[in-house]
C-alpha positions in Angstrom: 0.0 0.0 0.0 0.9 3.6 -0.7 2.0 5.3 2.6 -1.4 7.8 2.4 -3.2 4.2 2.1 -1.6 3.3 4.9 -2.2 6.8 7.2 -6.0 6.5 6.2 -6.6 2.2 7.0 -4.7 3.3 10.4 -7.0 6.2 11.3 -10.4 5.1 10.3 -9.9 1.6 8.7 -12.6 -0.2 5.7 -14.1 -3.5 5.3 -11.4 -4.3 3.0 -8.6 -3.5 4.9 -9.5 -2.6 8.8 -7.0 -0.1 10.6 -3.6 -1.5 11.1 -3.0 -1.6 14.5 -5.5 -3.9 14.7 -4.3 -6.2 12.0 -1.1 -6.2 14.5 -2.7 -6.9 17.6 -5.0 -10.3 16.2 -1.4 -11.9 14.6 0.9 -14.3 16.0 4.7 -14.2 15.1 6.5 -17.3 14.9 9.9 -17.0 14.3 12.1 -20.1 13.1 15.6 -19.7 15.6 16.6 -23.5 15.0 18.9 -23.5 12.2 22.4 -24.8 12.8 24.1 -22.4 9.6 26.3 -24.9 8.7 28.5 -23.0 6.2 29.2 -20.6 9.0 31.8 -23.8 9.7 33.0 -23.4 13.4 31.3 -20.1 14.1 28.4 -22.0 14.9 29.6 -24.9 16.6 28.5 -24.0 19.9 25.4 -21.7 18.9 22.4 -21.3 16.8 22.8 -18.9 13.7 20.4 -16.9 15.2 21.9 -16.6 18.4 25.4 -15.3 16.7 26.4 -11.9 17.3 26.3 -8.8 14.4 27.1 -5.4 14.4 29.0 -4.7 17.9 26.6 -5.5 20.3 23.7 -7.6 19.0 22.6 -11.0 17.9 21.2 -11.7 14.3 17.7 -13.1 16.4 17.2 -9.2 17.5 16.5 -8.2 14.1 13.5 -9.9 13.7 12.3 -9.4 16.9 12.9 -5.8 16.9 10.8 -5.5 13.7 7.8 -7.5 14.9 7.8 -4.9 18.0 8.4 -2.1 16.0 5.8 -3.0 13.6 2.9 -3.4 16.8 3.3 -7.1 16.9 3.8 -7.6 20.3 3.1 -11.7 20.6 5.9 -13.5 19.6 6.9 -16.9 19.7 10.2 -18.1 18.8 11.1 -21.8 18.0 14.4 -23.4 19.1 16.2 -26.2 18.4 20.0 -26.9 17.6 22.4 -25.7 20.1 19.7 -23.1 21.8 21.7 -22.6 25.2 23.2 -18.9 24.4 20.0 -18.2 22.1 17.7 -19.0 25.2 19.8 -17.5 27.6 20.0 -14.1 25.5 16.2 -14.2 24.9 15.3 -14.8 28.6 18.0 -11.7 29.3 17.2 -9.3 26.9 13.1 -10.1 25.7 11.9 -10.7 28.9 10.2 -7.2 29.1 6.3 -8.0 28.1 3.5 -8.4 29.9 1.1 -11.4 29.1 -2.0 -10.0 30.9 -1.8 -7.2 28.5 -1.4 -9.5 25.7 2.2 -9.0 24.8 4.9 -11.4 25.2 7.5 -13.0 23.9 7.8 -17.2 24.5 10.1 -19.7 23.3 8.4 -22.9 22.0 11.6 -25.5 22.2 11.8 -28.2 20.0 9.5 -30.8 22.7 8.3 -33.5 20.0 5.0 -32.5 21.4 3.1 -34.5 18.0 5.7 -37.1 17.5 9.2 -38.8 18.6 10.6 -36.7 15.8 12.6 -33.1 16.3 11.2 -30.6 14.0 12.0 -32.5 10.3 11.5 -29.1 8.1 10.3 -25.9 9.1 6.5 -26.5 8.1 6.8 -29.6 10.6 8.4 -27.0 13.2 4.8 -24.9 13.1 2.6 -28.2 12.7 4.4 -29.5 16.4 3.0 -26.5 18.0 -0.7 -26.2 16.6 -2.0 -27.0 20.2 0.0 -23.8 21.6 -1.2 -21.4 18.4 -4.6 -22.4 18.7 -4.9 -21.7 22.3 -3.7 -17.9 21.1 -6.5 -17.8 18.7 -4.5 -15.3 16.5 -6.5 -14.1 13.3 -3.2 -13.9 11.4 -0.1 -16.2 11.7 3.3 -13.9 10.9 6.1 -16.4 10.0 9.4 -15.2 10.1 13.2 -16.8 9.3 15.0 -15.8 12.4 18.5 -15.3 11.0 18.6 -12.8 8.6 19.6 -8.7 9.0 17.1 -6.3 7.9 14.4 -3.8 8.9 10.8 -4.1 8.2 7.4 -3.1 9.5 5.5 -6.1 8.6 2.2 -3.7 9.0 2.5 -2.9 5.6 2.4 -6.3 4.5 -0.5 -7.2 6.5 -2.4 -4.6 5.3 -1.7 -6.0 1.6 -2.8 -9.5 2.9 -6.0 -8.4 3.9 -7.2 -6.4 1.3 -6.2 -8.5 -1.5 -8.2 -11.5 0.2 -5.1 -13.5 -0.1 -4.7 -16.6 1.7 -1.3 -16.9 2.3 1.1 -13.9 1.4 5.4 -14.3 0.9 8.0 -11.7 1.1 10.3 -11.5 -1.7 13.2 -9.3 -3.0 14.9 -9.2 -6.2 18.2 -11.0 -5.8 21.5 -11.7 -8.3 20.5 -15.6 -10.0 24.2 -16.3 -9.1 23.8 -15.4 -5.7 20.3 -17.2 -5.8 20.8 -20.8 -7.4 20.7 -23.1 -4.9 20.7 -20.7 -2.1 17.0 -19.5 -2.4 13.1 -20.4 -3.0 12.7 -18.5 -5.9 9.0 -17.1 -7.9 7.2 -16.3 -10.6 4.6 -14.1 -10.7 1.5 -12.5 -12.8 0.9 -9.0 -13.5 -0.9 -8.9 -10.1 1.4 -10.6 -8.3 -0.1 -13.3 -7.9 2.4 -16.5 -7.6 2.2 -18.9 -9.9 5.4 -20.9 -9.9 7.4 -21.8 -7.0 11.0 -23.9 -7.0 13.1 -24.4 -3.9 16.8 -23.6 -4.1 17.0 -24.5 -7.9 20.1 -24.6 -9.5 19.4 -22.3 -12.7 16.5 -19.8 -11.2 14.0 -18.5 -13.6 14.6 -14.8 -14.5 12.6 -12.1 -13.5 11.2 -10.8 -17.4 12.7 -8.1 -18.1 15.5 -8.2 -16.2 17.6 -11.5 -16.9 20.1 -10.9 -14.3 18.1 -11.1 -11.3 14.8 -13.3 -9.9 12.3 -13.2 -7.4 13.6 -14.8 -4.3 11.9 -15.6 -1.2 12.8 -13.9 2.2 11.3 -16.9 4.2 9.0 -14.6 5.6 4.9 -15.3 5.1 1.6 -14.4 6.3 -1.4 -16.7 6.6 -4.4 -16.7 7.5 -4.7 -18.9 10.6 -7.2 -21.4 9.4 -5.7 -22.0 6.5 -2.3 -22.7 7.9 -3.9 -25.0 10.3 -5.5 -26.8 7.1 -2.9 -27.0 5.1 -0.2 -28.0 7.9 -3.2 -31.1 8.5 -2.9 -32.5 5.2 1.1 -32.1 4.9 1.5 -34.0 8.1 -0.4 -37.0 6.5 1.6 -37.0 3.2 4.2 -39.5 3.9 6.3 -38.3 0.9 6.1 -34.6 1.9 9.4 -33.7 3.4 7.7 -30.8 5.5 8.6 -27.5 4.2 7.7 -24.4 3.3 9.7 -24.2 0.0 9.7 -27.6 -0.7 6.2 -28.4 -0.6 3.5 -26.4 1.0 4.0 -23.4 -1.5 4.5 -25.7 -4.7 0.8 -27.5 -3.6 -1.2 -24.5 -2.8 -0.4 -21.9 -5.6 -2.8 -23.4 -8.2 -6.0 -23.6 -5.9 -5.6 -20.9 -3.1 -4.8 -16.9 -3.6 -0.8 -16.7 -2.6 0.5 -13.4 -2.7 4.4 -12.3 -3.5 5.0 -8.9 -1.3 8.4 -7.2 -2.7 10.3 -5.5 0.0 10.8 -1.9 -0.5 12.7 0.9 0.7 9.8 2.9 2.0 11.8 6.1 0.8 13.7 5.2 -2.6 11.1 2.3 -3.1 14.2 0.1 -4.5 15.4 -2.9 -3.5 15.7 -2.8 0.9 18.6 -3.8 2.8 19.0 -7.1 3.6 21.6 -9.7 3.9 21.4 -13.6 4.5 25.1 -13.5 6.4 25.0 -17.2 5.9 28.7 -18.2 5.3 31.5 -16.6 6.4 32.7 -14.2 3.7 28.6 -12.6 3.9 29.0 -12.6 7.9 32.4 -10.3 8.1 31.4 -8.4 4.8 28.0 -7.2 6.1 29.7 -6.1 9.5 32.8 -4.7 7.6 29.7 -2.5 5.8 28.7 -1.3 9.1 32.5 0.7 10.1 31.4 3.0 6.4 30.8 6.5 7.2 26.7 6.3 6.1 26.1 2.4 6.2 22.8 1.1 4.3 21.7 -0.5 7.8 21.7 2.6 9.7 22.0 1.5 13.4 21.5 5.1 14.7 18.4 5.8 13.9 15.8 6.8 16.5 12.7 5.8 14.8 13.5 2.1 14.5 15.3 1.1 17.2 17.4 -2.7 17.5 16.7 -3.9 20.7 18.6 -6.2 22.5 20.4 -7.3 25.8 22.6 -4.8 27.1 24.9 -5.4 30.0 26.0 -3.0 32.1 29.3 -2.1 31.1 31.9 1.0 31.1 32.7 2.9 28.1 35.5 2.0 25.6 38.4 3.2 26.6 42.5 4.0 24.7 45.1 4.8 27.0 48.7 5.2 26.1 49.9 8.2 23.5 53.1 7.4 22.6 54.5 7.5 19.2 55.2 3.4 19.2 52.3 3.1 21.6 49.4 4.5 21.4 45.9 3.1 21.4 43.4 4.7 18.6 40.9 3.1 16.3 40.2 5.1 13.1 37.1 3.9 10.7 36.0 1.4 13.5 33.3 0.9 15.4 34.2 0.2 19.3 31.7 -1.5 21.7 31.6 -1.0 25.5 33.9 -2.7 28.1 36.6 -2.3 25.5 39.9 -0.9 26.7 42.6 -0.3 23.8 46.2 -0.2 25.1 48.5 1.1 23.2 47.5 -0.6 20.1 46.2 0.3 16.6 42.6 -0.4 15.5 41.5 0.3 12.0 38.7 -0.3 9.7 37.4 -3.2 12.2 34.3 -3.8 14.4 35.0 -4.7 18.1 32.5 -6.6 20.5 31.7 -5.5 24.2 34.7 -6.6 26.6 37.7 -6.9 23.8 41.0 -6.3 25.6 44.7 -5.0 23.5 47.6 -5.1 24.6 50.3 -2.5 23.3 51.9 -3.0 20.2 49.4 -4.9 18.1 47.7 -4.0 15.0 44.1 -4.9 14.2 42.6 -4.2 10.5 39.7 -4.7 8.8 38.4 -7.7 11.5 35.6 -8.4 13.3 36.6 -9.5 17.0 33.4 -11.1 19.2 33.1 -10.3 22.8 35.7 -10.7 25.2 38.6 -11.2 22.9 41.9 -10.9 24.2 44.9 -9.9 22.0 48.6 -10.1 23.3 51.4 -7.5 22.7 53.2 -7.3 19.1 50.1 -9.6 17.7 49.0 -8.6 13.9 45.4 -9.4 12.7 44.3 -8.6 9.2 40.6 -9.9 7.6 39.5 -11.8 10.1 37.0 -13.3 12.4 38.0 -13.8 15.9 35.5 -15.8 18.1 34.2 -15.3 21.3 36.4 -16.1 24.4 39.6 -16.0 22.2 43.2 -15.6 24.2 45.2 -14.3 21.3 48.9 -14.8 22.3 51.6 -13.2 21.5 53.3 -12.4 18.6 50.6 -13.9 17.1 50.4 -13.1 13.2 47.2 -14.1 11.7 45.4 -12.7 7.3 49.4 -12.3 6.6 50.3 -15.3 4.9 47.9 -17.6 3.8 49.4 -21.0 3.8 50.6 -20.1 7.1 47.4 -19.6 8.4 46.2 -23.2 7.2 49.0 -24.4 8.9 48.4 -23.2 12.2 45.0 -24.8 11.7 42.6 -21.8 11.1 39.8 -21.8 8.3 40.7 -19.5 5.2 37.4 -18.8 3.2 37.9 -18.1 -0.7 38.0 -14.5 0.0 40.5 -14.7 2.5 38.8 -13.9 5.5 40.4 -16.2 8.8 38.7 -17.4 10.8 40.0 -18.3 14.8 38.6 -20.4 17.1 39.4 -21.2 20.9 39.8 -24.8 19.5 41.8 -23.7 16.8 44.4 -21.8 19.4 44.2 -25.4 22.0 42.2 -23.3 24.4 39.0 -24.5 25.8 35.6 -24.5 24.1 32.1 -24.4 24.3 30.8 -21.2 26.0 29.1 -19.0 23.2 
């Protein structure tokens, strides 16, 4: 909708398309938090994708969140199940403001094989375990979300467009490369009204949006249905013995030629073009889209008032550099530098540093990303590179210098050469994330 659509279906609503807010407050967000994100490698050995940190003081789970509170949604479910210590643990921290007498709140359904023996088999199988807990909410919409992805959005405006078009189920889409899409992404095609009429799951030569022969219409993993219907079709994929329970793979595929599925595009709501959003999903996306963030006006603009990221926040001290000498002297230039942080006499530049990273004097940091409570030895150089949590550089350690070094010492080189270090990868111990 048009934003002066949008102002008049908030103030005095239609029978078409009743007032927003409203739309909001009778759906049910269920956001998917148990993917592993296996070509994040180690990074996500001892954590959930969603529950792994972005942009100096988050986790990739707030971004969703944030936009279903933003956008008025204010029950929220979020479903757990590989490795879901730290995700729980941050959620029960950081999202335990709501209250559910006044019908907000935000609960974790753990995987509970509350329908079966089985864990969640594919992520329509992961809403079908948890009918009895949705229908007790009696939502009028179900919001569907993938919970690892970066991006702001106010889903009101795609409710609003599920409503008055009388769809039945609606899915968010963006225009992506077809390189970057094959075999990555659901991808689309659509009618002059939108209206999808072809759907393939991560195919490995993606049909072209006409027109434009570089790029197709790939889903966001993000959908809207309208809550009997979910409950209906979720009914009759659970007794298809051949369905693997998904989304992509089969719920879509079956229902576009009988039911009204929508594609939403996701828009800018200033320029109208393509919106910011990034699938961080190996490692070369994961330190490029927080290298994006150190740029002097970022396309995720993390200081903007209007649409704020929440998240946990402990209590810590500001950053702080001590030391001004000419071979010692702690400074960051084109970085971004959380809180807790105290820079001794070292160099920092173009690089993104967690809460609680300590240097010591003489070392040299550029163009990394270093996770919370990193420690970095005198006289260490670190170049393009991803430095987990918990991490005890020692030193004289040289690490993004010298690439069959690196291997050697047992770190994981991407094609891009980014390194990445592990606790296990310096013989210190694991497992806290």
């Amino acid at each position: 909708m048009e934003n002066n659509d949008k102002q008049g279906a908030q103030d005095k609503g239609s029978e078409d398309c009743p007032r927003i807010d409203l739309l909001t407050k009778n759906t049910l967000a269920l956001v998917l938090a148990g993917g592993r994100g296996s070509r994040l490698y180690e990074l996500t050995d001892w954590r959930a994708k969603p529950a792994l940190y972005f942009g100096g003081k988050f986790r990739i789970i707030d971004w969703p969140l944030s936009n279903c509170i933003n956008s008025g949604i204010r029950r929220v479910a979020v479903l757990t199940q590989y490795k879901a210590h730290s995700l729980i643990r941050h959620l029960v921290h950081g999202w335990s403001m709501f209250k559910k007498e006044l019908g907000e709140y935000i609960e974790i359904y753990p995987a509970s094989q509350r329908s079966s023996g089985d864990w969640y088999q594919g992520t329509a199988d992961a809403i079908f375990q948890n009918l009895d807990i949705i229908r007790a909410e009696c939502p009028e919409y179900v919001l569907i979300l993938s919970g690892d992805h970066i991006y702001k959005m106010d889903y009101g405006d795609m409710l609003a467009e599920h409503v008055s078009r009388g769809a039945d189920m609606t899915v968010c889409c963006l225009e992506v490369p077809i390189e970057e899409a094959a075999g990555s992404f659901g991808v689309m095609s659509v009618d002059e009204e939108r209206n999808i009429i072809g759907f393939e799951e991560k195919p490995a030569h993606p049909t072209p949006i006409p027109g434009e022969e570089n790029l197709t219409l790939a889903s966001m993993g993000n959908y809207i249905f309208n809550t009997q219907f979910l409950f209906d079709v979720l009914e009759e994929d659970a007794r298809n013995p051949a369905s693997t329970h998904d989304f992509g793979n089969d719920i879509i595929p079956k229902i576009i030629n009988k039911h009204k599925v929508l594609a939403f595009p996701f828009r800018d709501p200033k320029t109208k073009k393509r919106a910011y959003w990034r699938d961080v999903g190996t490692l070369d996306s994961y330190w490029e889209a927080n290298m994006e963030l150190i740029s002097v006006e970022p396309e995720l603009d993390l200081y903007d008032p209007t649409w704020p990221t929440w998240t946990y926040q402990p209590q810590l001290p500001p950053a702080k550099f001590v030391f001004n000498d000419d071979d010692r002297r702690g400074m960051a230039v084109d970085s971004t530098i959380s809180g807790g942080c105290i820079i001794s006499g070292s160099k920092i530049d173009r690089s993104l540093l967690f809460s609680n990273v300590r240097l010591h004097s003489y070392s040299e940091i550029e163009e990394s990303v270093l996770l919370p409570e990193v420690i970095v030895h005198r006289n260490c150089r670190i170049r393009r590179a991803i430095i987990d949590r918990g991490c005890e550089v020692p030193e004289g350690t040289v690490i993004g210098y010298d690439v069959e070094q690196d291997k050697a010492n047992g770190y994981r080189v991407t094609a891009k050469g980014v390194v990445l270090v592990t606790r296990k990868m310096l013989g210190q111990r694991e497992g806290y994330s």
